[in-house]
C-alpha positions in Angstrom: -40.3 56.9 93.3 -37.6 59.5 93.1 -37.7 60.6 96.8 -37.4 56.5 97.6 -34.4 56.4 95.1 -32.6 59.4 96.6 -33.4 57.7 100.1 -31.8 54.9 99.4 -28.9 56.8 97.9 -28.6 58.4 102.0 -28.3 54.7 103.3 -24.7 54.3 104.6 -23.6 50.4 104.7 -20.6 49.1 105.6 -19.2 47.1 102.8 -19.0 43.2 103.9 -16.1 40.8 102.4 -16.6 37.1 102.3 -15.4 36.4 105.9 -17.3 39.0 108.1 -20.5 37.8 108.8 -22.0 41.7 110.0 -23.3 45.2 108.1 -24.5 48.3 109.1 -27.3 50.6 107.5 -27.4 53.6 108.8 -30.2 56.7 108.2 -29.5 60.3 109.8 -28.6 59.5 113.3 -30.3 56.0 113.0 -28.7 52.4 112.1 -29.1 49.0 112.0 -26.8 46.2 112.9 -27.0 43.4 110.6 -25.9 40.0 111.8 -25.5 37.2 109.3 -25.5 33.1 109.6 -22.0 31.7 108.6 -23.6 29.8 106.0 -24.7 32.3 103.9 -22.7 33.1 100.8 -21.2 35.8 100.1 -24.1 36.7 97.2 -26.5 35.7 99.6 -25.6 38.3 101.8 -25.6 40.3 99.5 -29.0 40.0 98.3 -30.8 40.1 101.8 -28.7 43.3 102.3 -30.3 45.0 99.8 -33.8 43.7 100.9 -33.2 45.3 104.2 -31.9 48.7 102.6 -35.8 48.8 100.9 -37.4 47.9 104.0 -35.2 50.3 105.6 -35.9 53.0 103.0 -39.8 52.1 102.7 -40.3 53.0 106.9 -38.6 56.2 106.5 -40.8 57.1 103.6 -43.9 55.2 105.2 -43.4 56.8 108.7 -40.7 59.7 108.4 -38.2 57.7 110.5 -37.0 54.5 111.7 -39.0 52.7 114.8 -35.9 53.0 116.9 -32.4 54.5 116.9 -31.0 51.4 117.3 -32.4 48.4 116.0 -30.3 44.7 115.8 -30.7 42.1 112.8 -30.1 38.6 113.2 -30.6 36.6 109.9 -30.5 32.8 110.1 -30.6 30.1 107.6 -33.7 28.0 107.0 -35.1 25.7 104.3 -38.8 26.6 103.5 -41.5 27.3 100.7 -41.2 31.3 101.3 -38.6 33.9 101.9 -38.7 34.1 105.4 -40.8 31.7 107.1 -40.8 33.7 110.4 -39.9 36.7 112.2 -40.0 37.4 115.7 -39.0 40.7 118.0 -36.7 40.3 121.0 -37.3 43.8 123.4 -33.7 45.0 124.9 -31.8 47.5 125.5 -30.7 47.5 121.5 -34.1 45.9 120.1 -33.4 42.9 118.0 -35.3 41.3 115.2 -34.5 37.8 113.8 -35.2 36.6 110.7 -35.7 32.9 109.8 -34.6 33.0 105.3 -34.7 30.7 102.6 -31.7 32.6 101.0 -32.2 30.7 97.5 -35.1 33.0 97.0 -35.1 35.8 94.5 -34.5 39.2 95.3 -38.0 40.2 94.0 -39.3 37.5 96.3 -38.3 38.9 99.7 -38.9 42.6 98.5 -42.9 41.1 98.1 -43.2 39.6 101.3 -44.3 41.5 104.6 -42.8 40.0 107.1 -39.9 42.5 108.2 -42.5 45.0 107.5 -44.7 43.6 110.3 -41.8 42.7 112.4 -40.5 46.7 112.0 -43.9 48.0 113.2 -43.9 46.3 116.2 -41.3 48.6 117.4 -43.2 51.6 116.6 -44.4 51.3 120.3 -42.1 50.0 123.6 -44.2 47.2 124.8 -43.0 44.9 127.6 -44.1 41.9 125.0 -46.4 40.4 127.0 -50.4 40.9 127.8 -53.2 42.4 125.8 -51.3 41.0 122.8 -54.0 42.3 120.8 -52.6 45.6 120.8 -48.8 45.2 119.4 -49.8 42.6 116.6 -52.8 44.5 115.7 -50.7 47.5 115.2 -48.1 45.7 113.3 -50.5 44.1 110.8 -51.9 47.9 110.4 -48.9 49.3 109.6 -47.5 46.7 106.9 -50.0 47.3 105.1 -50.0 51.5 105.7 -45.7 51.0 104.7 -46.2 49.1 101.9 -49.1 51.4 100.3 -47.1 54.6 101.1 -43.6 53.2 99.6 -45.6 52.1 96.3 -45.3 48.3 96.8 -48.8 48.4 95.9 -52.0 50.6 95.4 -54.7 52.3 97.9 -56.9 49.8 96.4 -54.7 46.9 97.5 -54.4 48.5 100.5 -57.6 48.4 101.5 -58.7 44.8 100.1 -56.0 43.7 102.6 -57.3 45.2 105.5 -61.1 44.3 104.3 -60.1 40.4 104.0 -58.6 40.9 107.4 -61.4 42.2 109.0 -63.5 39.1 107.3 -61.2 36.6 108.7 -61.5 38.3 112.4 -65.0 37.4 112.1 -64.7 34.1 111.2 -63.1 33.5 114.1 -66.0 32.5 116.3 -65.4 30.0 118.3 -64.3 32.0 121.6 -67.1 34.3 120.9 -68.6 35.2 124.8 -64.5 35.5 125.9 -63.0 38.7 126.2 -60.5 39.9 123.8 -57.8 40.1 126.4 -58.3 36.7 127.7 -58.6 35.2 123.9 -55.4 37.0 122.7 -53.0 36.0 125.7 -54.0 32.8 125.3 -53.1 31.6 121.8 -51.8 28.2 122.6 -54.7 27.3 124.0 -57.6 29.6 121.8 -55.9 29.5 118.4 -57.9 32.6 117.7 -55.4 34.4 115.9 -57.6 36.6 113.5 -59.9 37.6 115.9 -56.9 38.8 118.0 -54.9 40.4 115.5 -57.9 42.2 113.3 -59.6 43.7 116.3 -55.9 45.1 117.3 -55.6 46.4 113.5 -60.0 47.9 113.7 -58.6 49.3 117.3 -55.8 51.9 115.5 -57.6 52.5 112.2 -60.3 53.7 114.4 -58.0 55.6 116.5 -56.3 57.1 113.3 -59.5 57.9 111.8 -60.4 59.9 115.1 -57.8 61.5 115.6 -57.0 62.5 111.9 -61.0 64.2 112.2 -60.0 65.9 114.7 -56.9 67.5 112.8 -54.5 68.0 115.4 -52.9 64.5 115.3 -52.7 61.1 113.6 -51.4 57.6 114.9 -48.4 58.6 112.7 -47.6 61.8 114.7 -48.1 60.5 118.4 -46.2 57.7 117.5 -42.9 59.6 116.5 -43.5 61.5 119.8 -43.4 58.6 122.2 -40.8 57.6 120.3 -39.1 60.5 121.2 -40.1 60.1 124.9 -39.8 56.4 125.7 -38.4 54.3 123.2 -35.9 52.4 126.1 -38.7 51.8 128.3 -40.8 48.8 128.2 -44.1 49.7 129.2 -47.6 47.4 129.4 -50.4 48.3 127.2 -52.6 50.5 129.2 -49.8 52.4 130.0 -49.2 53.0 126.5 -52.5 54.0 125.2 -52.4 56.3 128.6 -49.4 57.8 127.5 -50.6 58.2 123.9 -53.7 60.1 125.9 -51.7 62.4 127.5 -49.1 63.0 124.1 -52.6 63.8 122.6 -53.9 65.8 125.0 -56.6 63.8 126.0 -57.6 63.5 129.9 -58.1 60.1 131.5 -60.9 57.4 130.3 -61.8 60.7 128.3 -64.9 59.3 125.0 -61.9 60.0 122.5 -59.0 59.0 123.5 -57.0 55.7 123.5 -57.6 54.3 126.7 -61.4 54.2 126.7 -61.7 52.8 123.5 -58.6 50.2 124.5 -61.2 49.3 127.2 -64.1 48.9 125.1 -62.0 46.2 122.8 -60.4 44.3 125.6 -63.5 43.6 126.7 -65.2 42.9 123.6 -66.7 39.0 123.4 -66.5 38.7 119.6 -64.5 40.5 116.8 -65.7 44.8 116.8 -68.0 45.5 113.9 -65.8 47.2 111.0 -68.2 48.1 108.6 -68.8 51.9 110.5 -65.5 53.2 110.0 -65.3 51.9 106.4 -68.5 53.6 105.5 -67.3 57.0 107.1 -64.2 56.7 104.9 -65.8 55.9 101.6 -64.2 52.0 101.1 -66.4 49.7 99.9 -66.5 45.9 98.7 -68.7 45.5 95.8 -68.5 41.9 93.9 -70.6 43.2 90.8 -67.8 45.7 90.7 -64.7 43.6 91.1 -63.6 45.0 94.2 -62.7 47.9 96.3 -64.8 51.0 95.4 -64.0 54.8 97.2 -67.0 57.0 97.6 -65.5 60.0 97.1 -68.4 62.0 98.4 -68.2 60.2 102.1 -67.9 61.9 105.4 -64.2 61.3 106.0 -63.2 60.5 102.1 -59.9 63.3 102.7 -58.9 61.1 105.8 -59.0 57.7 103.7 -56.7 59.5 101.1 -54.3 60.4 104.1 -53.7 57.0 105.7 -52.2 55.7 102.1 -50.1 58.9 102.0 -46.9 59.3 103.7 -46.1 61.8 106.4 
């Protein structure tokens, strides 16, 4: 908790007075451009500023850095039963993320809810934003719940009861079961299989991570800082990013362990992967009679679970 209070104390803003209706954050040689509704009060403002200073704070701690170098806010004005009823990612030159708010909420309200963490994550890679959707929301719903653990919004334990409720709903979804993942995913208005599509996205880079973090030369973490690094103003499709993750991880093509075979193995998969492998490698199980989550801290890869909650 001290490290996040000294990070916040880095983050430069731009003071706003009642008229001007944008705010900058800025981190190291990274920033945000905040742009506000011109219905929102003053206090408002002031209050959804702060929210993004702890998001903004939480993915450096979580990840070591912002998604991008440049990254643009819209907030607008809703009326809704939660904080912010929607969020959505528009890929540019400067990314931009807007934000549908109820600003009558409570500070401790938005600070609770993941949506800008989700929304934050999906810039972690530069996807065109369209086809094998599957792979940008599943690693956005992976990494709210990785940023939220590591920044101490709540415990490993949490963490993982998230991610295991996820991976139940996935399976629920059965109704397209005998379609291909790809297919399903890219055609949400029509499949409405959105937990099959996101949780198989989410089982797809856990598995990765897990892998790779075996391995010990790399994590998801690390060779996503490094395309970051190569390509965040490019806009690339999916296999060409888990082939360029291949080659940042020194993987040849379609080689056993690397990102594009196993990306080819869950596009094509006809029903939700099985989870329950990867769990029991890393110690995390479900136990009713227990109340919950349980670790086994004597399992194969117990050192790698205790590394995915940590931060970089």
């Amino acid at each position: 908790m001290i490290r996040l209070f000294l990070l916040l104390s880095a983050l430069i803003a731009s003071l706003t007075h009642a008229g001007d209706n944008l705010q900058r954050i800025r981190f190291d040689q990274q920033g945000l451009q905040i742009q506000y509704d011109r219905d929102l009060s003053l206090r408002q403002k002031q209050r959804l500023y702060r929210w993004l200073q702890q998001i903004t704070a939480d993915f450096v701690v979580g990840f070591g850095q912002l998604p991008r170098d440049r990254i643009r806010i819209r907030i607008k004005k809703t009326a809704a039963n939660e904080p912010v009823p929607w969020g959505q990612v528009n890929r540019k030159v400067t990314n931009e993320i807007l934000f549908l708010v109820d600003p009558d909420f409570s500070f401790d309200d938005f600070a609770s809810d993941w949506t800008a963490y989700h929304e934050f994550a999906h810039l972690l890679i530069p996807y065109r934003g369209s086809g094998d959707l599957w792979l940008s929301e599943g690693l956005a719903s992976y990494y709210q719940n990785l940023l939220q653990a590591r920044a101490n919004r709540f415990s490993e334990e949490r963490m993982w009861e998230k991610l295991l409720a996820g991976f139940e709903r996935g399976h629920e979804d059965r109704e397209w079961n005998g379609t291909d993942l790809e297919s399903v995913g890219d055609n949400l208005g029509v499949t409405r299989q959105n937990m099959r599509t996101h949780w198989s996205g989410v089982l797809y880079w856990l598995t990765m991570d897990t892998n790779l973090r075996t391995e010990g030369k790399h994590s998801v973490d690390s060779l996503l800082a490094d395309l970051k690094n190569c390509c965040q103003l490019q806009q690339l499709p999916a296999r060409q990013l888990v082939m360029k993750l291949d080659q940042l991880a020194g993987f040849k093509s379609k080689d056993p362990r690397g990102f594009e075979h196993l990306f080819d193995e869950y596009r094509s998969s006809l029903s939700m992967p099985d989870h329950k492998p990867v769990l029991q490698r890393l110690g995390v199980e479900y136990r009713s009679w227990f109340g919950g989550i349980r670790f086994d801290p004597d399992a194969e890869l117990a050192p790698v679970r205790q590394q995915l909650a940590q931060h970089p």
